[in-house]
C-alpha positions as CSV (number, residue, x, y, z in Angstrom):
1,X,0.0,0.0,0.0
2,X,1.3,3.7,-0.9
3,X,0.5,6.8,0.9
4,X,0.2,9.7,-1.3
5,X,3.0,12.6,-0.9
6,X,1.0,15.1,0.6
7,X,-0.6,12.7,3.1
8,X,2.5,12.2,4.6
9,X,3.6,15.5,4.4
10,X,0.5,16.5,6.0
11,X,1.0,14.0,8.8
12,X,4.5,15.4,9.5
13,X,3.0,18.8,10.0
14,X,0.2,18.0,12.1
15,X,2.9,16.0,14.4
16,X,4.4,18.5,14.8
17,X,1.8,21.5,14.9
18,X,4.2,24.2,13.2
19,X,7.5,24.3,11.7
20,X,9.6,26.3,9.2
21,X,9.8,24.9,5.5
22,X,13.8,23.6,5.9
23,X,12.6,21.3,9.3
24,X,10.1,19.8,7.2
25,X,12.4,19.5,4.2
26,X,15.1,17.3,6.9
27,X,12.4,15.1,8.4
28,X,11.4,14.6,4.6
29,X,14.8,13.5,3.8
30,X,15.1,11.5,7.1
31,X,12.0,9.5,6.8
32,X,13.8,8.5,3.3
33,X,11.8,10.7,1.2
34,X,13.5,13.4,-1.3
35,X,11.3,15.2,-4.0
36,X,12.0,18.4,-5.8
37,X,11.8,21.6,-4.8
38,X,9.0,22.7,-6.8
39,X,7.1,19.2,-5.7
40,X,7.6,20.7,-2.2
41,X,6.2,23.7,-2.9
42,X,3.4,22.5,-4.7
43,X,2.4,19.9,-2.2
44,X,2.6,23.0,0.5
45,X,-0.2,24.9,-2.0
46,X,-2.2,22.1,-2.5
47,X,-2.4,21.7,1.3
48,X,-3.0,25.4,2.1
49,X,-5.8,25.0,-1.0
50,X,-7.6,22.4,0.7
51,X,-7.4,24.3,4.0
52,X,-5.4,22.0,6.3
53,X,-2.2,23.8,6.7
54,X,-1.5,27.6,6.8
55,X,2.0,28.9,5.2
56,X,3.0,32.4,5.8
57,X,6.8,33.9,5.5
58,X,8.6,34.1,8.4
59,X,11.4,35.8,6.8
60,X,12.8,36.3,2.8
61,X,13.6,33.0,2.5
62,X,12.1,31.0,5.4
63,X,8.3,30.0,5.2
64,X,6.2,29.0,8.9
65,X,4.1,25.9,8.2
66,X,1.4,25.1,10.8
67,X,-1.8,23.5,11.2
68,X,-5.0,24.6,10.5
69,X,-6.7,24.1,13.8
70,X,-10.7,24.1,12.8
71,X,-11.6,24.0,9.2
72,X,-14.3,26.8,8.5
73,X,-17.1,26.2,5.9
74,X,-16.6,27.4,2.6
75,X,-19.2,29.2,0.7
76,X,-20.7,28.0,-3.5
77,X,-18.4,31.0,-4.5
78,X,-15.0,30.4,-2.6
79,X,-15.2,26.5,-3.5
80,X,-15.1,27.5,-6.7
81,X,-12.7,30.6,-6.7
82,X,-9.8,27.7,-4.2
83,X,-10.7,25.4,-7.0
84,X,-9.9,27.4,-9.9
85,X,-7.1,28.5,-8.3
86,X,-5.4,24.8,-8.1
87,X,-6.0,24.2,-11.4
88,X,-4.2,27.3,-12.8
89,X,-1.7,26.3,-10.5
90,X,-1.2,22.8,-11.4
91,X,-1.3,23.8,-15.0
92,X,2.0,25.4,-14.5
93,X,3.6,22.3,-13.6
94,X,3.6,20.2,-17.0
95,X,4.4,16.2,-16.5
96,X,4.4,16.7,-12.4
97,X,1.8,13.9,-11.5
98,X,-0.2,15.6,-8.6
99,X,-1.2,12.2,-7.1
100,X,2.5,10.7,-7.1
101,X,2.6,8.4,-4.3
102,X,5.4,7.3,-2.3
103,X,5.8,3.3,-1.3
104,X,6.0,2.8,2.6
């Protein structure tokens, strides 16, 4: 059985409740797991899309990661506004399979 990417990523964060993008970059690497930078980054969006994490910039080059703590309900319009925006998003990452999974 394979967990996709940004389950485990997700699970990382919610172990740890907040962290900055480099600490969840090493326990990606130490848990034997190494993607690209922009795979990071777009499993980070897609996350922050679907409202379970929240990623703001702590300084120029250093990005806070933390949980989002209640999820809030999302009106007709906003579903559809977060949705458009992830496939504009994904669209600019040609032959990156969004549901790459990762063997345990």
């Amino acid at each position: 059985m394979t967990i996709p990417l940004r389950n485990t990523v997700h699970e990382m964060i919610k172990e740890s409740g907040s962290l900055t993008d480099s600490e969840l970059s090493k326990l990606l690497i130490k848990a034997g797991i190494s993607i690209p930078e922009d795979e990071f980054n777009k499993t980070l969006l897609n996350l922050e899309i679907y409202g379970l994490i929240k990623v703001s910039w702590l300084t120029k080059e250093q990005r806070r990661i933390e949980v989002v703590e209640k999820e809030t309900e999302m009106d007709e319009i906003e579903q559809q506004n977060r949705e458009k925006l992830e496939r504009d998003y994904e669209a600019g990452f040609p032959g990156v399979d969004q549901e790459q999974e990762i063997p345990e």
